[in-house]
N, C-alpha and C positions, 0 to 999 in steps of 0.2 A: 793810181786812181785818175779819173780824168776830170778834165777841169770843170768846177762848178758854175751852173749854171747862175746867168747874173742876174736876176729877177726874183725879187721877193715872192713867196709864197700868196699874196693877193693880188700879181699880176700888175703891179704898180708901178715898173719898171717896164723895159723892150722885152720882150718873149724870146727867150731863146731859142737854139736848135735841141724840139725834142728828140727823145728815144735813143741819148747817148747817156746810157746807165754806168753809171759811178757807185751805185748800191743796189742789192739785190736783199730783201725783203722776205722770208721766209712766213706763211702764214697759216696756221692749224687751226679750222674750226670746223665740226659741223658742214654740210651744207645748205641746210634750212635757217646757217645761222649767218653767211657770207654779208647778208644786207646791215650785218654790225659796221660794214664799211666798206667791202669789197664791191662797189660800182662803181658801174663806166667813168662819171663824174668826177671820180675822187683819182679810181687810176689813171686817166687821162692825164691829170693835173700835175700826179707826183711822175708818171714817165718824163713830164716837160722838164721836172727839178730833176732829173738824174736818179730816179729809183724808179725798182720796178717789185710788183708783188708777187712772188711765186708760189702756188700751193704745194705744203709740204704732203705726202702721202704717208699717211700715220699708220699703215702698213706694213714700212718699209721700215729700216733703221735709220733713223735722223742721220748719222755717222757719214752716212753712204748719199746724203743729197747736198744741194748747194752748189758751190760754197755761199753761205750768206753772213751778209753784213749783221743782221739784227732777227731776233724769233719772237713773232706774237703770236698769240695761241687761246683757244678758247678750249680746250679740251681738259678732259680732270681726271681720266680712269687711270687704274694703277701702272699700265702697259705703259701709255704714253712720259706720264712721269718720269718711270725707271728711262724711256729713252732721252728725257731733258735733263735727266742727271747726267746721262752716258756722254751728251752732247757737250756741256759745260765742264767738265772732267776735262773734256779733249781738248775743246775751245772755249777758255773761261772767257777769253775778251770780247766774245760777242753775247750782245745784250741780249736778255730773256723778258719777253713784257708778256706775263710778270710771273715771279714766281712761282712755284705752287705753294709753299708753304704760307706765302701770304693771303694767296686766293685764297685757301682753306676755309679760312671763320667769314667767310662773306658767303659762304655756301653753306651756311646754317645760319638757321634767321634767329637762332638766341645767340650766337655769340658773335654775331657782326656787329652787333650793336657794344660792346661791350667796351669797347674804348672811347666812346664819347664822351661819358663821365669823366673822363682825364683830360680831355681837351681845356685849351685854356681859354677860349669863347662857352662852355657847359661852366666852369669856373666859375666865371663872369655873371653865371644864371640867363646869358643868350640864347641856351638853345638846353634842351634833353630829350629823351626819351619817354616812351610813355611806359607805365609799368608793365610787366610782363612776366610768368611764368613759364618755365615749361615741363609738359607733365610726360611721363618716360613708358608708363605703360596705363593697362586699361585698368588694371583696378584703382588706381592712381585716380583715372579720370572718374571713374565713379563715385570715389570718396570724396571730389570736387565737386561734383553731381549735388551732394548729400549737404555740402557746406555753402551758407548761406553769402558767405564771402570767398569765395574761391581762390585760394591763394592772395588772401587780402585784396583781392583787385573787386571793381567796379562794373557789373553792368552797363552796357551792350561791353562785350570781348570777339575783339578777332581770333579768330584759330585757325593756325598757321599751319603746314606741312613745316617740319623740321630744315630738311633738306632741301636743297635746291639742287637741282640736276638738269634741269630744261623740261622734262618729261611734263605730261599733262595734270600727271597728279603734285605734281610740287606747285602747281597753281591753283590747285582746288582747296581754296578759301571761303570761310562761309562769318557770317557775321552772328554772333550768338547773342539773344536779349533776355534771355533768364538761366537759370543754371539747369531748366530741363531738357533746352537746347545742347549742353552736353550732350546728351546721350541719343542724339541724332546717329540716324545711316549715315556711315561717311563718314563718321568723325572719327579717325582711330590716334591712338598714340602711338609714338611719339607725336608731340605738338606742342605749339609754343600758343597760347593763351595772350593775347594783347590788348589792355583798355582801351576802347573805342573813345577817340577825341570828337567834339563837333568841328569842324572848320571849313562851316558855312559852303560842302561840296564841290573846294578849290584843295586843287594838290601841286606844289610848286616843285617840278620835276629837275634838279640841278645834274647839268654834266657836267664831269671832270676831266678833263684831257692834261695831261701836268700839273702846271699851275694854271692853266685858264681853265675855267669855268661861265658854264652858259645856263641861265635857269627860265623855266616855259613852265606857264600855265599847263596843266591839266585836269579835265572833270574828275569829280572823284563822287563817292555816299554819297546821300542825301544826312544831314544831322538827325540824329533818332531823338523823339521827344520823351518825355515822363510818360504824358499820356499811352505811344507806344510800349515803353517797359512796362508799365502796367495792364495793359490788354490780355489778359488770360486766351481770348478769344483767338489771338493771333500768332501764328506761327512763332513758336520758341527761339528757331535758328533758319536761317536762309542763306543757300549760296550766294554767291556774289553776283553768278550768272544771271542769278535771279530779282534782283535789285538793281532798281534803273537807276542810271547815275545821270546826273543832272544836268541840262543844256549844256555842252562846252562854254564856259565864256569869252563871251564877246572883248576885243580888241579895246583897250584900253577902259576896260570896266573893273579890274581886278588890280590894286595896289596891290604890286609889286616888293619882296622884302628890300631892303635896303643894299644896292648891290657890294658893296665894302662887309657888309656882313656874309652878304653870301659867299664871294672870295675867301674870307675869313676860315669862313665853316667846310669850306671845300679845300682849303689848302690844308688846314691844322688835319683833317680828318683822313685826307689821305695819307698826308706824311705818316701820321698813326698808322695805317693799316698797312703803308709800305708797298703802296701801288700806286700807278699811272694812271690806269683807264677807269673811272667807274661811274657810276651817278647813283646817286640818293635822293629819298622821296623825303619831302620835309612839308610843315601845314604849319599852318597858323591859327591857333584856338587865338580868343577873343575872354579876357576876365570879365566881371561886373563894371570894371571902370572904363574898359575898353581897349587896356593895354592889351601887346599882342604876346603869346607864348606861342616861341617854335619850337617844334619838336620833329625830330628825325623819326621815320617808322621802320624804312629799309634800307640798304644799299647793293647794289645790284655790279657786277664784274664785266667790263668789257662791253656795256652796252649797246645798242642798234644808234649808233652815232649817227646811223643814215636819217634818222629823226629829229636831229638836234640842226638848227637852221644854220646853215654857214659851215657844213662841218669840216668841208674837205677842206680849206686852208686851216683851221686852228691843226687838224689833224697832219697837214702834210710838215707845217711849221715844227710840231710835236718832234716827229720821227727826224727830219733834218739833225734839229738839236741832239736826239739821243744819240745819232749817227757823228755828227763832226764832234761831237766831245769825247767821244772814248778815244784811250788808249789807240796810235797805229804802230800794228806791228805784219811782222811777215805773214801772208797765206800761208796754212800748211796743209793746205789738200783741197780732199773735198769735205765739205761740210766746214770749213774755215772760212771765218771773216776774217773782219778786225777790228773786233769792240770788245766790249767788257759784260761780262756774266751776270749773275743771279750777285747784282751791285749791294752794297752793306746796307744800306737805307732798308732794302726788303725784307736782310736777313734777321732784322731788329724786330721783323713782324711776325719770327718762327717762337712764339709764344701762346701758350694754353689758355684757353679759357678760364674767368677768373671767379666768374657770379653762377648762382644758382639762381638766382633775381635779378632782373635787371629793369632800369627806370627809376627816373627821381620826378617828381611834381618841380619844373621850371618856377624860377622867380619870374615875375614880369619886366617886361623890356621896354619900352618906344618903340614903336614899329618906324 
C-alpha cells in the first residue's frame, strides 16, 4: 500500500499530494440514488486521502471486478445478494457496508422499529415508539374499518406501505382521521397503521455515520386538532402530498434535543440493528406539564448524506477507519482487497421479527 497521506480528514494539516490511491472503494446503488454521497465534493476530498470510488456494474459478477478494498452498496434484489455472498465466500476480509441481512428489517417499517424497545436509552423511558399495527390483507383492513378502536390505537393514524424499496409507491403515505378513512383509494394491505403524534410540525432528522451522528431540523404535519377529528364534514384520510407542511423553521427558533441524548440513541440503536450508515426520524410531543417525549417513527438505510451539512469529512473519516482497521493480508486477484467481510457485530442483526405490535406510550423526560 502506499503511504498515507498526512492530513486529517478536515483539512487541518498541509494538503497532501492527491490522486495517489492506497484504496479502491467499490460502490452499488441505483443511479438516481448516487447523491447518497457520490459528488464531486466528497470524491475530490477522499481521492486527496488516498481512496478512490469506483462503480461496481451489478450486471457483471462482483467476482470478476476490483480488486477493492471495501463494498458499499445500496441495492437489495435477490441477484445482487446471491453476488455479495459469492464475493465474501471468496474474500471475507473485505468489508461489506452493510450487510443484507441486517439491511432487511429497516426495509419494513413494522419491523425496523422493533429493537428500540431493548435499547437501554427506551429502558430509561428516553425515547419509544409510537404504537402501531400492521394489517396483512384487505379483509383485515375492513374489519379495522368496522372497529371503533382499530387495533387499540388512536385517531389520526399513519398508514404506511409495508415495504420500502425506493419505488414511488413505498412513499405513498396518507394520514387517516377516522376509521372511514380506512377504506380510502389507495389504501391496500399490507400496511402498517401508526398513531399520529402532535409535535408542534418539527421533525428532528438524525444521521448516522458509525458513531457520529448529526441531527437537523426538518418541517414536518401540521398537529391535527379534536375539532379536526371530529369534522364529519371533512375528508376522512389525506395523502401526505396533500397536506401542507408547515414553514421550515427558522435558525435558532427550534430547541434542539439534548445532543448527549442524541449520540445516545444513535449509537445504542445502530449497534442494535448492526449497521453503519442510517438516519432516523425522531419528534418530540410535549405532555400537560411540558415535559418532552421522544419518539422514533422511522429509520431509513444509507441515506442522501449529501443533505446532512459537513457530510464529506465525517463520511471520508468513516471509510478511513473501516479501511486501516481490518485485517492486512495478501491480494488474491481480482475482486480482492484486504479487509474483513460481513464483521460479527452485523451478523448479530440476522434476527426475525419479534412483535405483531409494536410501540409503548414513553415516560416523560427533561428535554
Amino acid at each position: 500500500m502506499a503511504k498515507q497521506p498526512s492530513s486529517s480528514p478536515d483539512g487541518s494539516t498541509s494538503s497532501p499530494r492527491p490522486h495517489t490511491h492506497s484504496y479502491t472503494i467499490g460502490y452499488a446503488m441505483l443511479p438516481n440514488k448516487h447523491d447518497t454521497f457520490v459528488q464531486p465534493s466528497f470524491l475530490d476530498m477522499a481521492a486527496v486521502h488516498g481512496i478512490r470510488f469506483v462503480a461496481v456494474d451489478a450486471s457483471r459478477p462482483l467476482v470478476d471486478q476490483g480488486p477493492f478494498d471495501l463494498i458499499v452498496h445500496k441495492l437489495y434484489d435477490h441477484p445482487w445478494r446471491a453476488q455479495l455472498e459469492a464475493f465474501s465466500a471468496l474474500h471475507p476480509d473485505v468489508p461489506v457496508i452493510d450487510p443484507p441481512a441486517a439491511i432487511d428489517r429497516v426495509l419494513n417499517r413494522f419491523t425496523m422499529l422493533d429493537v428500540v424497545p431493548d435499547l437501554a436509552v427506551a429502558k430509561d423511558g428516553a425515547v419509544a415508539t409510537p404504537k402501531q399495527v400492521i394489517v396483512r390483507d384487505a379483509t383485515a383492513l375492513v374489519a379495522l374499518a368496522d372497529d371503533g378502536a382499530p387495533g387499540g390505537l388512536r385517531f389520526p393514524l399513519i398508514a404506511k406501505p409495508v415495504e420500502v424499496d425506493g419505488s414511488a409507491a413505498s412513499h405513498d403515505l396518507c394520514l387517516v382521521y377516522r376509521r372511514e378513512g380506512l377504506l380510502r383509494d389507495g389504501l391496500r394491505a399490507p400496511v402498517v397503521l401508526q398513531e399520529f403524534v402532535n409535535h408542534g410540525g418539527v421533525l428532528f432528522k438524525v444521521y448516522v455515520v458509525g458513531d457520529h451522528a448529526t441531527c437537523v431540523t426538518r418541517s414536518s404535519l401540521p398537529d391535527v386538532s379534536g375539532e379536526r377529528l371530529r369534522d364529519l364534514a371533512a375528508d376522512a384520510a389525506a395523502p401526505f402530498a396533500n397536506i401542507s407542511l408547515l414553514a421550515p423553521p427558522a435558525a435558532g427558533d427550534v430547541e434542539m434535543p439534548p445532543k448527549e441524548f442524541v449520540d445516545r440513541v444513535a449509537r445504542e440503536l445502530r449497534r442494535a440493528l448492526g449497521l453503519h450508515l442510517i438516519n432516523f426520524d425522531l419528534i418530540r410531543a410535549r405532555g400537560p406539564d411540558g415535559n418532552a417525549k421522544y419518539l422514533i417513527l422511522d429509520i431509513n438505510y444509507c441515506p442522501g448524506y449529501s443533505k446532512m451539512p459537513g457530510f464529506e469529512p465525517v463520511l471520508l473519516e468513516f471509510f478511513l477507519k473501516m479501511l486501516r482497521g481490518r485485517p492486512v493480508r495478501e491480494k488474491t486477484g481480482s475482486g480482492a482487497g484486504s479487509g474483513s467481510g460481513l464483521d460479527a457485530e452485523a451478523r448479530k442483526a440476522e434476527v426475525g421479527p419479534r412483535f405483531i405490535t409494536s410501540g409503548a406510550e414513553p415516560r416523560q423526560v427533561q428535554a
